[in-house]
C-alpha positions in Angstrom: 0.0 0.0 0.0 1.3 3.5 -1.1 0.0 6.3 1.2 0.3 10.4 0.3 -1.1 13.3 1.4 -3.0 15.5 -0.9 -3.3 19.1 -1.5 -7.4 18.9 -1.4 -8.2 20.7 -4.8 -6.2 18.0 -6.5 -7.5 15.8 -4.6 -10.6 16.6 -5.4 -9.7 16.7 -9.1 -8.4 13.3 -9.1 -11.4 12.2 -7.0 -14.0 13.1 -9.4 -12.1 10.7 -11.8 -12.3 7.3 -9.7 -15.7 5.8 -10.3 -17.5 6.0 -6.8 -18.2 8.3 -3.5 -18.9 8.3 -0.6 -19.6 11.7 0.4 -21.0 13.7 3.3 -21.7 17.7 2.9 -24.0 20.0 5.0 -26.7 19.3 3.1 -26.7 15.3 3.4 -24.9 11.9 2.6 -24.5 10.2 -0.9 -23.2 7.0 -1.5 -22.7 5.7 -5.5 -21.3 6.5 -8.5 -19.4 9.5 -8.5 -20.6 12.9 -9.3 -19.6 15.8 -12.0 -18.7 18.1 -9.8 -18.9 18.4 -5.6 -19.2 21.8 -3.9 -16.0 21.6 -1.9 -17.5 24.8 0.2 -20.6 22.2 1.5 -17.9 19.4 2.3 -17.4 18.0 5.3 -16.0 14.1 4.0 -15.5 12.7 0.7 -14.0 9.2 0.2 -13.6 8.2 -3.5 -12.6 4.9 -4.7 -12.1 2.0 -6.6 -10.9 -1.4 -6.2 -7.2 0.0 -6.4 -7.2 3.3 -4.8 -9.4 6.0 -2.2 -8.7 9.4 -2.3 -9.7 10.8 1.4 -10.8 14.5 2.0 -11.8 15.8 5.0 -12.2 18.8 6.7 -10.2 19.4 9.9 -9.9 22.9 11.1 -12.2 24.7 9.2 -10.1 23.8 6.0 -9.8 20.6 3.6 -7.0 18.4 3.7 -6.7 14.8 1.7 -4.9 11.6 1.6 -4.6 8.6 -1.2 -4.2 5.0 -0.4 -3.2 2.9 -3.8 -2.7 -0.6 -4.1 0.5 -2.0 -4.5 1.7 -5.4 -5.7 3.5 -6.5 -2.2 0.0 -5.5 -0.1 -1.4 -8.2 2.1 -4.5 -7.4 2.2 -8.0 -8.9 1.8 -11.5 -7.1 0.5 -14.7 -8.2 1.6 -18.2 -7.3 0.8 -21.2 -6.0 3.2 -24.9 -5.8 2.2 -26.5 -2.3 3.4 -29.8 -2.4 5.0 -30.8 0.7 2.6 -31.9 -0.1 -0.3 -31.4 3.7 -1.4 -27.8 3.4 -1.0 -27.7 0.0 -2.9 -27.0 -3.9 -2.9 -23.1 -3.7 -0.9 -19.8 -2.0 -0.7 -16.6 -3.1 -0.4 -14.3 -2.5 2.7 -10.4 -3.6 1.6 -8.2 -4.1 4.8 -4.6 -4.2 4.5 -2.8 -6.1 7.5 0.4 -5.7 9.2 2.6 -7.7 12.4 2.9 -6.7 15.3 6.7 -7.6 17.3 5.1 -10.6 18.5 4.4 -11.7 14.8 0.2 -11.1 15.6 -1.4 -9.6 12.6 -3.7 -6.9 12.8 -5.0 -4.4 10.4 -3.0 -1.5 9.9 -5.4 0.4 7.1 -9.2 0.2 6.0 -10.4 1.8 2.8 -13.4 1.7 1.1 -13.1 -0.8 -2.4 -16.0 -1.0 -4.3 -19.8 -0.3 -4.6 -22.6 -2.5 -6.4 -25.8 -0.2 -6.7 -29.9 -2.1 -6.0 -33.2 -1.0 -7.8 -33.8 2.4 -6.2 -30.0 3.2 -7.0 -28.5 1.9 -9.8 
């Protein structure tokens, strides 16, 4: 896994690219495929993503700051799927958790990001 921090407008930028959001701004929370454009003034959290990258931006001090998480070939990781119980925000989304060891060899996981999105009836 390749972590970086973000200046937020690229971030956003490059966010608007990846194929879903998850995104909470004053005026609610949307979960799907990713918009056009987002009003970064309404923002409060955006995660964008696909199965090999999120692109984090949040707002922390009254100003945006973002971070990317990318897959590389050497990650030990796993990706599994949960059903939402709102139908409005679809079928499931993907959580991908990349584990590390501890001194005493004990895995645990180090990093959570979100991985991918499958849409239901009301949201496709």
């Amino acid at each position: 896994m390749k972590q970086e921090i973000m200046e937020a407008s690229r971030a956003l930028a490059e966010g608007l690219t990846l194929p879903y959001s998850l995104i909470f701004a004053y005026g609610g929370v949307t979960l799907g495929e990713t918009p056009e454009r987002v009003d970064a003034e309404e923002l409060t959290e955006a995660r964008f993503f696909s199965a090999e990258r999120e692109i984090h931006v949040y707002r922390g001090g009254g100003t945006l700051h973002a971070a990317s998480i990318r897959d590389t070939p050497e990650d030990n990781a796993v990706t599994e799927r949960y059903p939402l119980d709102n139908p409005r925000l679809g079928d499931w989304i993907a959580v991908r958790r990349y584990l590390d060891y501890d001194e005493d060899g004990q895995a645990y996981v180090s990093v959570r990001r979100l991985a991918g999105w499958k849409g239901g009836a009301s949201n496709a």
